[in-house]
C-alpha positions as CSV (number, residue, x, y, z in Angstrom):
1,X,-140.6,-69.8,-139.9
2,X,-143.2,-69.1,-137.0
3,X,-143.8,-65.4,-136.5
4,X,-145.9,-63.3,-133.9
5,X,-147.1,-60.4,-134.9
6,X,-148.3,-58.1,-132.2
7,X,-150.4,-55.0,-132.7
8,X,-152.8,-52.7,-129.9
9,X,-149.6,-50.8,-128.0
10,X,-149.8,-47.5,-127.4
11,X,-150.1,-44.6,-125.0
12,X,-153.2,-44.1,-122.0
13,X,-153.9,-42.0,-119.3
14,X,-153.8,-43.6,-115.6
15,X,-157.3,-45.4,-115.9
16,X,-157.5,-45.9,-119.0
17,X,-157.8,-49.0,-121.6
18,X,-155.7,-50.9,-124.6
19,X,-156.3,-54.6,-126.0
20,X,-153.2,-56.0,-127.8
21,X,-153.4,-58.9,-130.4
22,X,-150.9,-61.6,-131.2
23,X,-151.5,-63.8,-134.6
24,X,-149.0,-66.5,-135.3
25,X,-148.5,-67.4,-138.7
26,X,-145.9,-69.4,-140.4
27,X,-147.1,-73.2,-139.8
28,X,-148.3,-72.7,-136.5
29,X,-150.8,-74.8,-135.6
30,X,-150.6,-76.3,-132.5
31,X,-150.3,-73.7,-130.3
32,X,-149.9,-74.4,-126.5
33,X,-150.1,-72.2,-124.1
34,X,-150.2,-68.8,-125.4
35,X,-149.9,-65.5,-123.9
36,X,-148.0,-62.6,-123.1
37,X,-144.9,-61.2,-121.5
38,X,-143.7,-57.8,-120.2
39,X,-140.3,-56.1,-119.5
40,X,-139.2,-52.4,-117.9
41,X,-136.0,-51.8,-118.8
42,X,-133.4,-53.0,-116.3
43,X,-135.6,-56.1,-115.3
44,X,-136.7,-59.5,-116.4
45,X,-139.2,-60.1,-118.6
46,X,-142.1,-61.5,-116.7
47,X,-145.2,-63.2,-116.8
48,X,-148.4,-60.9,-117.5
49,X,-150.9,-64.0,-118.7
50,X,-151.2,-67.6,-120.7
51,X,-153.8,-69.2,-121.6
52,X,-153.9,-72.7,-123.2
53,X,-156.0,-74.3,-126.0
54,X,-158.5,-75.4,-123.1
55,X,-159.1,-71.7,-122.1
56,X,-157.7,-72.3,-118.9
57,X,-155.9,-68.8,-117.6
58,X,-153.3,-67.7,-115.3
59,X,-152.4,-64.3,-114.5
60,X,-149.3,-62.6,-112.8
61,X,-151.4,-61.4,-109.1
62,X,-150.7,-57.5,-110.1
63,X,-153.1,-57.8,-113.1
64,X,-155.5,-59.8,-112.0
65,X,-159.0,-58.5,-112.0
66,X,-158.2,-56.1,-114.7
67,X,-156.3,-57.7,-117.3
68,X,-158.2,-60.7,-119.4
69,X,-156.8,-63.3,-121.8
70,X,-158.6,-64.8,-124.6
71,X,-157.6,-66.8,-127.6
72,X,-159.5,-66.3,-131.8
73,X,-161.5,-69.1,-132.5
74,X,-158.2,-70.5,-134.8
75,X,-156.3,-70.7,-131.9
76,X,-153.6,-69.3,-133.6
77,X,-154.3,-66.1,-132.1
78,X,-154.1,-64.2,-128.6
79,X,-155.7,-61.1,-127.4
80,X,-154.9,-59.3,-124.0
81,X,-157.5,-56.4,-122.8
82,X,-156.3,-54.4,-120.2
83,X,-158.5,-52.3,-118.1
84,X,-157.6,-49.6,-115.4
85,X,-154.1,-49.4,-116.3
86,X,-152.1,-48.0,-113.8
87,X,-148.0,-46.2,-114.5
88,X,-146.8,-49.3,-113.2
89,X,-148.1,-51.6,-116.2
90,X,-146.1,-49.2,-118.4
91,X,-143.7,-52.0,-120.3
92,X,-143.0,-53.7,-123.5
93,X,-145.8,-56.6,-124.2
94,X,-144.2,-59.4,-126.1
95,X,-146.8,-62.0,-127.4
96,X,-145.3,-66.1,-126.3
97,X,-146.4,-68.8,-128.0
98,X,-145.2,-72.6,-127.4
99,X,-145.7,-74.5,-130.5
100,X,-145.7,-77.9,-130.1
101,X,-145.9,-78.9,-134.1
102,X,-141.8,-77.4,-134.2
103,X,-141.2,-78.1,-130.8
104,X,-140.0,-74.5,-129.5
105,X,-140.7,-71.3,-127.6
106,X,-141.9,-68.3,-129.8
107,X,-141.7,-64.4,-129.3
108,X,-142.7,-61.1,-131.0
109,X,-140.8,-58.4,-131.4
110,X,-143.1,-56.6,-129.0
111,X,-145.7,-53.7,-128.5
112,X,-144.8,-51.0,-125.9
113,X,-148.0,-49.7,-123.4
114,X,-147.1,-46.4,-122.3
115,X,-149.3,-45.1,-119.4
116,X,-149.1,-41.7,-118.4
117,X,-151.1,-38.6,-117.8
């Protein structure tokens, strides 16, 4: 069975930086697009970034310019660093990953960014 296994979360002042990780292991190999999530309690989950295979990137317009997506050289593996974090970014990060070799949508369990001072 596929699994994502995030890691990075934690807490930062207003300002301040975190890069999470996503590996998929479990058979995944062809991994397209990857990227990450976020949810506030009481809202949808919604897009932060994805990135496919190609590199080709698309962020949600409130992160752009500060957040960056990048993928390991296995492809099996997602990173998001996130720079000037503001109170508002404050969410759980879920890691997505479409894998095309089983045909299905993935998620992890999830990495909570706290931002506060």
């Amino acid at each position: 069975q596929v699994q994502l296994v995030e890691s990075g979360g934690g807490m930062v002042q207003p300002g301040g930086s975190l890069r999470l990780s996503c590996a998929a292991s479990g058979g995944a190999f062809n991994i397209n697009p990857m990227g990450w999530y976020r949810q506030t309690p009481g809202k949808q989950r919604e897009l932060v970034a994805v990135i496919t295979t190609r590199g080709e990137a698309n962020y949600a317009d409130s992160v752009k310019g500060r957040f960056t997506i990048s993928r390991g050289d296995a492809k099996n593996t997602v990173y998001l660093q996130m720079n000037n974090l503001k109170p508002e970014d404050a969410a759980d990060y879920y890691c997505y990953a479409r894998v095309r070799n089983f045909a299905k949508d993935f998620w992890g369990q999830g990495t909570q960014v706290i931002v506060s001072s």
